[in-house]
Each structure stands twice: as C-alpha cells, then as structure tokens.
VOKEVO-516435 format. One record per residue (C-alpha): residue in three letters; x, y, z. Coordinates in pm, whole numbers, plus 32768, in hexadecimal, padded with zeros to 4 digits. Each point is the difference from the previous one (the first is absolute). Layout:
alaXYZ;...
***
This chain:
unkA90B5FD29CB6;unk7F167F357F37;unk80777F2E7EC2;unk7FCC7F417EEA;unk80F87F3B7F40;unk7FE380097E90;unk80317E6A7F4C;unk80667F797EC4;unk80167EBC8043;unk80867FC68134;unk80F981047FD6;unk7FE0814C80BA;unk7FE6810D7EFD;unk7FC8810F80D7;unk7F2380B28133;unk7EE380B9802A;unk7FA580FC8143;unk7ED880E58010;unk8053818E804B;unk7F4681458002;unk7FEF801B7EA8;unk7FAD7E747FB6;unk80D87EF57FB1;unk818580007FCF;unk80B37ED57F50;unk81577FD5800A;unk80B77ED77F40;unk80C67F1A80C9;unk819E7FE37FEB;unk7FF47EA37F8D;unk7F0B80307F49;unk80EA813D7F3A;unk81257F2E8009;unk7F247EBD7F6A;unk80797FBB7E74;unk7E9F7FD97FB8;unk7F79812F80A2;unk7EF880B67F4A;unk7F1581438027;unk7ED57FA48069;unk7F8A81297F4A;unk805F80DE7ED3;unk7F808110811D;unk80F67F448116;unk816C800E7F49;unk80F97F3380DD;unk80B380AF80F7;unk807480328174;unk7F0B81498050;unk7EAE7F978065;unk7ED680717F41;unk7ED2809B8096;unk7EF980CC7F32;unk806F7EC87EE9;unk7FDB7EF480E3;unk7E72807D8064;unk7FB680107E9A;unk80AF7E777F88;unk7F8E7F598155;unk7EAB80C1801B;unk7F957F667E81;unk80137EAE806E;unk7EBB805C80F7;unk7EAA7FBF7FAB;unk7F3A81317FAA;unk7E6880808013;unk7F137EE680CF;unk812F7F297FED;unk80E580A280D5;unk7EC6807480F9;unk7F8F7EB3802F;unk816F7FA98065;unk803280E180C1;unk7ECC7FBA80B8;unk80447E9D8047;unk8168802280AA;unk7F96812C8079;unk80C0812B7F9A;unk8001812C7F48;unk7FDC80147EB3;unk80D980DD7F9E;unk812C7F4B80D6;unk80D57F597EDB;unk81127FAE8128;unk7ED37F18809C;unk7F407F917ECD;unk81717F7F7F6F;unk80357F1C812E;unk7EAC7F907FDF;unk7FFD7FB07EB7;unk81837FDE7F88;unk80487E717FFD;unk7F20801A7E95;unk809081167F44;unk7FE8803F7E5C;unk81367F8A7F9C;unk811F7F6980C3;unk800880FC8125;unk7FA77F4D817B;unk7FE780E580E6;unk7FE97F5881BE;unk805C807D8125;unk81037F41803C;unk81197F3F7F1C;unk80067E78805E;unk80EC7EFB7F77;unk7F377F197EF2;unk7F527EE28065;unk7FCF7F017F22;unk7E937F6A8029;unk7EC57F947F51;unk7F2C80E67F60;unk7E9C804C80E2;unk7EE07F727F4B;unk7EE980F98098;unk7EF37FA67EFE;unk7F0680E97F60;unk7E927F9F8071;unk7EC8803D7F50;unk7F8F80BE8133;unk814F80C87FDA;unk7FB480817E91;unk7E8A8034808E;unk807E80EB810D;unk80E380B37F0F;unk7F2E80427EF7;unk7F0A80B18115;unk80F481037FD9;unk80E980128123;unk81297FF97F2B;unk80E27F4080AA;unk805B7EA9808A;unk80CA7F8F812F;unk80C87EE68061;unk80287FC0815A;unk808D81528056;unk807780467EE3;unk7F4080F67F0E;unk80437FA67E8C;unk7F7180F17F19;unk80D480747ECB;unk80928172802A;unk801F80BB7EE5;unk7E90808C7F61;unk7EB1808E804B;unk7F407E937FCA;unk7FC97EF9810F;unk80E87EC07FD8;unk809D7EED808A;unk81427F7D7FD0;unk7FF57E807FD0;unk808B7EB07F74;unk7F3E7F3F7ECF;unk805E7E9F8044;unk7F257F467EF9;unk7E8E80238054;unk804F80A8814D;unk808D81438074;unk80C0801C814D;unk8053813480DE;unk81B580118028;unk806280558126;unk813480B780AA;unk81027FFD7EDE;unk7F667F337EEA;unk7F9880CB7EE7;unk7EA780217F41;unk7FEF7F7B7E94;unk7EA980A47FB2;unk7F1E810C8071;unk7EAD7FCA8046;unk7F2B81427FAD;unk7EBA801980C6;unk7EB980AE7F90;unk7FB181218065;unk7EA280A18085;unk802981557F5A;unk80777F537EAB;unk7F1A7F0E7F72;unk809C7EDE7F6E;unk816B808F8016;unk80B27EB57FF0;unk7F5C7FBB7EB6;unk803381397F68;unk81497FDE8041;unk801E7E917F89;unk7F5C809F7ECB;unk811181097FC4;unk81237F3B805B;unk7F777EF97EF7;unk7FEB80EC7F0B;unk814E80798069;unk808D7EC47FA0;unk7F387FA47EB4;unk808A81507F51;unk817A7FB7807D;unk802E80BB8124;unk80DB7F3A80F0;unk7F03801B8118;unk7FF37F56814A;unk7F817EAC800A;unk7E6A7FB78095;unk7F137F45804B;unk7E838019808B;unk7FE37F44810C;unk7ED17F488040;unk80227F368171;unk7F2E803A8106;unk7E7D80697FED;unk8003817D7F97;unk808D80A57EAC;unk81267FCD7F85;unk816A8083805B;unk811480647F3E;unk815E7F2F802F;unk812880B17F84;unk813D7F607FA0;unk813780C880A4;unk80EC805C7F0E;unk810180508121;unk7FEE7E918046;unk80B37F037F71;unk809D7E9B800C;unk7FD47ED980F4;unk805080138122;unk7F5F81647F97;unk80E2812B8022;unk7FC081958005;unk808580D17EE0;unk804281888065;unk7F1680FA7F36;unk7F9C81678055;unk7EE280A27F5E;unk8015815B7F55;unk7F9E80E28105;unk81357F4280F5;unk80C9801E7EBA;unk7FD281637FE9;unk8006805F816B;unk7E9280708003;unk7F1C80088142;unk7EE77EF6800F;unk7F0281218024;unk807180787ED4;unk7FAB7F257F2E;unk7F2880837EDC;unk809C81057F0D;unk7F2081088068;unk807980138184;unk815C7FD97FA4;unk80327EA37F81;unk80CB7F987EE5;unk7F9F80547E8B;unk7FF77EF17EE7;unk816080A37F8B;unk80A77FDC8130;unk7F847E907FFF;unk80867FCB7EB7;unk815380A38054;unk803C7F42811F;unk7FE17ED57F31;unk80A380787EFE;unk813D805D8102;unk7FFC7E9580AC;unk7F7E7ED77F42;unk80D27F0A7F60;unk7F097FE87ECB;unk7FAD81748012;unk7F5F80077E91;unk7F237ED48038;unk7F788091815C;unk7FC1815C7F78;unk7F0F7F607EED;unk7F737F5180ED;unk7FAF812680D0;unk7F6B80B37EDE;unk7F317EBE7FF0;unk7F9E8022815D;unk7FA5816A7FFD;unk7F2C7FBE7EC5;unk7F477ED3807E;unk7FC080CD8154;unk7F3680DE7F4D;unk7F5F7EEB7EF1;unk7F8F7F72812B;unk7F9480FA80F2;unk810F7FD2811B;unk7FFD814C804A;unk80CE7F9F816F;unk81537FBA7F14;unk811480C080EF;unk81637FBC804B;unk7FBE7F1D8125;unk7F5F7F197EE8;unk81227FD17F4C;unk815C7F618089;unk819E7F967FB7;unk80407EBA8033;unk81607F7B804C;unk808C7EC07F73;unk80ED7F1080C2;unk80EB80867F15;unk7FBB8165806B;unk7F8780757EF5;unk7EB080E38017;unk7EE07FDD7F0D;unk7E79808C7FE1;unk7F357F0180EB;unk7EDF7F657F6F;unk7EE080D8800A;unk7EF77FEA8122;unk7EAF809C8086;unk7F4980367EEF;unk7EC6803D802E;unk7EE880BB7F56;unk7FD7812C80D8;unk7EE480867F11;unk7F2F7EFB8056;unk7FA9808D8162;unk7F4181737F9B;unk80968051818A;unk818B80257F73;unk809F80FD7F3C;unk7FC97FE97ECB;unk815C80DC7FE0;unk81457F2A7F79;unk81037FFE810E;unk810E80517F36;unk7FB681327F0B;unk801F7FC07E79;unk807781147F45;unk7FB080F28112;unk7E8C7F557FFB;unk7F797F1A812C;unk7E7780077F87;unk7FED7E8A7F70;unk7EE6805E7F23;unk80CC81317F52;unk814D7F7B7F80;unk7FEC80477E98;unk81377F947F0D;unk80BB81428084;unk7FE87FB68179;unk80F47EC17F65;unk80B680E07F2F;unk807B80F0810C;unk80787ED380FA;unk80A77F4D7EF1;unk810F81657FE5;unk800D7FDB819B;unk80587E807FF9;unk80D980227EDF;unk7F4F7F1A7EDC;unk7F7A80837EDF;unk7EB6807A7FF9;unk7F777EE07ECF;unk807B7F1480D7;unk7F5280388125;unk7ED1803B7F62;unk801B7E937F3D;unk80717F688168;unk7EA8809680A0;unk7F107F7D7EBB;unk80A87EBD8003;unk7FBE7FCF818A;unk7E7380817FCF;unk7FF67F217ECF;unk807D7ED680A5;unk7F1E8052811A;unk7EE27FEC7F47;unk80327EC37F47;unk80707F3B8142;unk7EF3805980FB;unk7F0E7F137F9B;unk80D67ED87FF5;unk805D804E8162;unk7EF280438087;unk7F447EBF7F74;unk81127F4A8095;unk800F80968158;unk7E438006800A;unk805B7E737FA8;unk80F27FDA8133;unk7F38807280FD;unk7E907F787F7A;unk7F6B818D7FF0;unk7FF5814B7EE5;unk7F5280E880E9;unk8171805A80E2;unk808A806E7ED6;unk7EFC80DD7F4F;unk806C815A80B6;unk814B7FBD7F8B;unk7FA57FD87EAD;unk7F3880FD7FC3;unk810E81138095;unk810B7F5C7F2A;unk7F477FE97EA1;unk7FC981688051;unk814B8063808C;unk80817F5D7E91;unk7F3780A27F22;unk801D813D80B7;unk81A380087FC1;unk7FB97F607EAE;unk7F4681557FB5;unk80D180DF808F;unk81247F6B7F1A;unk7F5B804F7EFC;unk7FC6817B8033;
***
C-alpha cells in the first residue's frame, strides 16, 4: 500500500495512503499521546479514526493549482489530478511546518547545500516554465495558481535548499499571459503596507538580464538556524475543496472568513478589523481574485493562532482577460463597479459590525489608497530605473478607487 508520512519536525505526526475516493490521513499514536500534539487543522480535530473526504480537502490545498500544477505534473510525469503523486513530488516544501517523504529517517546533522541561483537560472524561469530543479529534486512552492520557487536570500544571492532545509523567500516569476505581474504585485503589496495592512514582505528583483522578479519574504519562516511555523489557510480551515475555491462554486463567503477568525484567534478583534481592511482594499484596488485560499491562521510557538499577514495581492483589473467579478460577494453584490453604500450596509448585519462602521472602514481604506499611490509608486519606478511596468496598474487602481469612493457615496 503506498504511503506518505506526515512531519513536524522530525516527529511523525501522522500518515497518508491514497484510496478510491483520494487520500486518507490518519494521525499517528505517538503522535496522539505527544503533550504537544496539535490539529493540524481546525477541519482535522485530533483523534484515533482516520479522516478521508477531510484529509483530500487539508492535504489537496497545499497543491499548486491552474498552469502551476500542469506544468508539474508534466515534468515528473503524472496526472494532474493525482494529489497522492503530486504530494510526494512536491511535499519536502510545504506552507507551513508540514514535511511530507516517503519515508521517515533519523536526523542527520550536516551543512546546508549551497546550490546557487544563476543568472541563466532566473533567465530560464522567467521564460515561463514555472519551475526550478535541483538535482532531482523539483522545488517549486505548492500552494497557489502563480509560478514560484522556493529559495534562500543569503545577502546578494539566493540559493535553492535542498532535501529538508526550508525556503525563507519565494521567488514569483512573470508570467506570459500577465504582463508585468511581478510588478503589479510589488505595487499592491507596497501599497498594502503604506496604509497599515500587515502585508507580506517584497522585493523586485532585478538580477539577471530580463525584467524583474518578485522576492517574497515567508512569513512561515523564522529564526536562524530558520525554522517552519504551522499555518493553514481558510479554505483548509474550513474544510473546503481546492476546486472550490471562489464563493460562487461553493467556496467560503467573507462571513464565514470572519467567523472563523473570530472563533480561533488569540487577538480576534484586531484580526477582524483587519479583515474588513482587507476586503475593502481588495476592492480599492481591483483584486478581484481575494478568496479564502488568500487568506491564512498562523500558529505561534506558543500555540496560539492568529490572522497571517496578508499575501497575493495583485491588481486583477489590470488584465481586461479576468473577471472583473469580486471573489467574495459584498452585500449579496460581486460586480466591483456596483457596490454602492448599501452593498456595505447589508454585509456589515452578516459580519456582525455596525453598518457606520463599515462604511467609515471602506472610505478610510479608498482614502488612504488614494493619497499613498503616488509615493509608492515613485519609489518602486525609482528602484527598478523604469515608469512604464507600472502604468496598467495605475490606471486600474485610480479607477478601482474612485469607483468605491462613488459608490459610498450613493
């Protein structure tokens, strides 16, 4: 029967096999009888009865998704839609402190590899093949519909881990349907940051001879010698299928987001404003792609859970191919040019704030919005030597902003 062991650490937390139906977990004894055992997920409560139906839905999330997982799949040769396969693959380099290998070894204390990044590495990449190997080892990040590439910033440098050493950074690569992703994205997460959102750490960068990449600090990273902190995102939280996604096939609504955090973090009222924040600055700048998959719990050494920084922003208006549809409907409304003062009215009585409240949070986002953008985006045009990447982005925000600004006012 074909297995995979489950690793937190170097302690077994539990087993996966591959049936009919997809993937059953079960956790380990020791790992039940462990005083620091923990759910992996809210959706995988500790206990001796394996889980199967749960288990496809938490293990399947941590897969890539889209071109991602095709071009995967592709290069080791499998199916696509075999999460059993693509988890053996790709397991070693999970989000958060999950390993998942074939086989459980005793630790082996030795030096880091020191596989360097080459120009002609970042070259290759950026032609759009999405993914990197070392040796015979493929390291591409799971989780997410974007190419990346899990790797180590050491000063001016960035090195492929390999086996068991964890990533510090992701290293987002353009893409040919998306013109100038990396720097819309630096764009958005910028702006993310300048109005107070605690957003992930970036950085374009500029090595090798085409356009720049985006380098993303992992917040599930920390310390040196680095270590893996344990986070799930909302759609493993909530027990949701990957396919599922987007509200409108089934996928979690901004309320059950909010009640989720509501139920579990340890500085519940702080997160919830910040998700308000998030939802409003989604629409201020025209990420219409803002699902549960795009927002996580992240679990402190001292086991306490708390809203993850926010991540994968990017202006989705500023490619006329994408939906122009919010992912998560506000006040019953997903059309991000319609969402007048109302549409905020009626989701304010569903997440439980009052109505003038949400309202202020959402003007006070566009506001901030609009004053910031020029500062950062003089600053990021002054980074990388060049306006012209940016412009598309812009444009869609300035508009994106003034269209909520108007609709709050009706």
């Amino acid at each position: 029967m074909s297995m995979l062991f489950v690793l937190l650490d170097e302690s077994e937390v539990g087993r996966i096999e591959q049936v009919h139906s997809g993937l059953r977990f079960a956790y380990s004894r020791a790992w039940l009888d462990a005083s620091e055992a923990f759910a992996v997920s809210h959706s995988l409560p500790l206990r001796e009865q394996p889980f199967d139906q749960e288990a496809t839905r938490f293990f399947g999330n941590l897969l890539p998704e889209g071109p991602a997982r095709t071009s995967v799949a592709r290069q080791v040769g499998i199916s696509e839609d075999n999460d059993f396969a693509l988890l053996r693959a790709l397991g070693q380099e999970c989000a958060g402190a999950l390993r998942i290998v074939e086989s459980v070894a005793p630790p082996v204390t030795r030096a880091e590899p020191r596989r360097f990044v080459t120009d002609d590495d970042l070259d290759g990449w950026s032609g759009g093949s999405g993914t990197a190997v070392s040796g015979s080892e493929l390291r591409l990040s799971l989780a997410g519909a974007q190419y990346k590439v899990g790797v180590v910033l050491d000063g001016d440098d960035l090195i492929l881990p390999e086996d068991e050493f964890p990533s510090t950074h992701l290293l987002k690569l353009p893409n040919r349907d998306y013109a100038a992703l990396p720097q819309n994205e630096a764009l958005v997460l910028a702006l993310a940051r300048a109005i107070g959102l605690d957003a992930v750490e970036s950085r374009l960068w500029t090595k090798g001879k085409r356009a720049p990449l985006l380098l993303v600090t992992r917040y599930d990273r920390v310390g040196t010698p680095v270590r893996r902190l344990h986070q799930e995102d909302l759609c493993q939280a909530l027990g949701v299928d990957r396919r599922s996604k987007y509200q409108n096939e089934g996928g979690p609504s901004f309320q059950r987001c909010i009640e989720i955090v509501r139920k579990i973090s340890s500085r519940s009222i702080l997160d919830q404003r910040a998700l308000l924040r998030w939802l409003a600055f989604c629409v201020a700048v025209g990420n219409c792609d803002n699902h549960a998959k795009n927002l996580s719990l992240l679990r402190d050494d001292s086991g306490r859970w708390r809203l993850a920084p926010f991540y994968d922003l990017v202006c989705t208006r500023a490619y006329r191919t994408l939906s122009r549809k919010v992912a998560m409907a506000i006040g019953g409304r997903t059309d991000g040019d319609n969402l007048p003062r109302a549409a905020w009215h009626d989701e304010a009585l569903e997440v439980e704030v009052t109505a003038k409240y949400f309202a202020a949070v959402a003007s006070g986002v566009a506001a901030d919005v609009e004053r910031m953008l020029p500062e950062v985006h003089d600053e990021l045009s002054a980074q990388i030597g060049t306006r012209a990447a940016f412009e598309a982005t812009l444009r869609a925000i300035r508009k994106c902003t003034r269209t909520l600004q108007r609709g709050l006012a009706i």
